[in-house]
C-alpha positions as CSV (number, residue, x, y, z in Angstrom):
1,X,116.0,66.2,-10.0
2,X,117.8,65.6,-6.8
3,X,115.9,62.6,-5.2
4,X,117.9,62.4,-2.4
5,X,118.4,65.7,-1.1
6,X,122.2,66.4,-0.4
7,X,123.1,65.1,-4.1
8,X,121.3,68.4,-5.2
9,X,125.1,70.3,-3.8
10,X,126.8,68.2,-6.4
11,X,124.9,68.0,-9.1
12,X,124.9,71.6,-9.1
13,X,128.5,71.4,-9.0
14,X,128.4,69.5,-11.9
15,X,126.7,72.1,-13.4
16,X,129.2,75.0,-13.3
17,X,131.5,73.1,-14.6
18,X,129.3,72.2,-17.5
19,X,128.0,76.0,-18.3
20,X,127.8,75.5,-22.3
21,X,125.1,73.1,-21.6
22,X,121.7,74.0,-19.8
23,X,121.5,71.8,-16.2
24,X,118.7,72.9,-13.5
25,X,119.2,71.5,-10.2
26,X,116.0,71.1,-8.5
27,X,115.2,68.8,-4.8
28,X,111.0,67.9,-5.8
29,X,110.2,70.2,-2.8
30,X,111.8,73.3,-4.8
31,X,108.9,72.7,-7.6
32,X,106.1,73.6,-5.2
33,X,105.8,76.9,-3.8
34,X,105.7,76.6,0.2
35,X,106.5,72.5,0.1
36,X,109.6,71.6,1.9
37,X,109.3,67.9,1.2
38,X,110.1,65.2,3.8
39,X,112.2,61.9,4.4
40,X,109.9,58.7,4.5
41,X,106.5,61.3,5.2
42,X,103.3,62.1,4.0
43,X,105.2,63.7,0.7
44,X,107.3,60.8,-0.1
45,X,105.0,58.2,0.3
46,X,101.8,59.7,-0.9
47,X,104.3,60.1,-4.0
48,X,104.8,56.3,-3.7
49,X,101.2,55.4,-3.9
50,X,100.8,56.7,-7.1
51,X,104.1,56.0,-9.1
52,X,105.2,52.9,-7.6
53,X,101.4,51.7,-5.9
54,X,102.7,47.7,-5.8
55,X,105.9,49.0,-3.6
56,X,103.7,50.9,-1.1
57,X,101.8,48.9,1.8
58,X,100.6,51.5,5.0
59,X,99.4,48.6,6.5
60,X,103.0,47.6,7.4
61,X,103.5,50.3,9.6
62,X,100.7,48.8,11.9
63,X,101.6,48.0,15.5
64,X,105.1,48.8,15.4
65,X,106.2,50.5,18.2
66,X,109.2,52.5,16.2
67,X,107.2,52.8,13.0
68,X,108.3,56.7,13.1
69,X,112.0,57.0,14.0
70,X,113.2,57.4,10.5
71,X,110.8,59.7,9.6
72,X,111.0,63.3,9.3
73,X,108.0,65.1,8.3
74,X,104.2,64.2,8.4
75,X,103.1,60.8,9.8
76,X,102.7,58.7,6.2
77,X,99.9,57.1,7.8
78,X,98.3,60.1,6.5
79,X,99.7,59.6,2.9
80,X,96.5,59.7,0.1
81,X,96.8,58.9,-3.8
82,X,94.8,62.4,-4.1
83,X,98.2,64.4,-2.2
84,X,100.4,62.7,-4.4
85,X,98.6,63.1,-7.6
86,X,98.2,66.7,-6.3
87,X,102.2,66.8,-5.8
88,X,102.9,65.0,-9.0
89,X,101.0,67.3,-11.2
90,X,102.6,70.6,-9.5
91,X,105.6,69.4,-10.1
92,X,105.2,68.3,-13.9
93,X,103.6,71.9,-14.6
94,X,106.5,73.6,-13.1
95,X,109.1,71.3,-14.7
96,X,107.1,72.1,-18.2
97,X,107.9,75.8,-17.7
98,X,111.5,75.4,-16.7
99,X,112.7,73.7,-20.0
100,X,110.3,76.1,-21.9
């Protein structure tokens, strides 16, 4: 799993020159059909909420008048536990059927 995006080009790099073993080179967005992820959105951080709930605090972004310029993607104002268990459950299944 690429995390951060642009390491997906060299990990599958990585991968061609490892072709007796099985790699698969996946960015999280590439398990869900029609999801193209984002950077510090709605995707990432309703992802947050539920793995890493302690790390996540919306209430942060209250106030601040730049509390979107590093964002790309949905407002993650809008970010739920119930998209990101949604996310994190599409992704497992299809992870499940790529190492079957």
């Amino acid at each position: 799993m690429a995390g951060h995006y642009p390491n997906a080009d060299i990990a599958k790099l990585v991968a061609l020159k490892h072709k007796d073993t099985k790699i698969i080179v996946v960015k999280e967005p590439e398990l869900i059909e029609g999801e193209t992820g984002d950077h510090a959105g709605k995707w990432e951080t309703s992802l947050l909420l539920v793995l890493f709930p302690k790390l996540v605090d919306l209430m942060l972004m209250d106030g601040k008048e730049d509390r979107l310029s590093a964002v790309e993607g949905d407002d993650p104002a809008n970010s739920t536990v119930e998209y990101g268990n949604e996310l994190l459950k599409k992704m497992i299944s299809r992870i499940v059927k790529l190492l079957r």
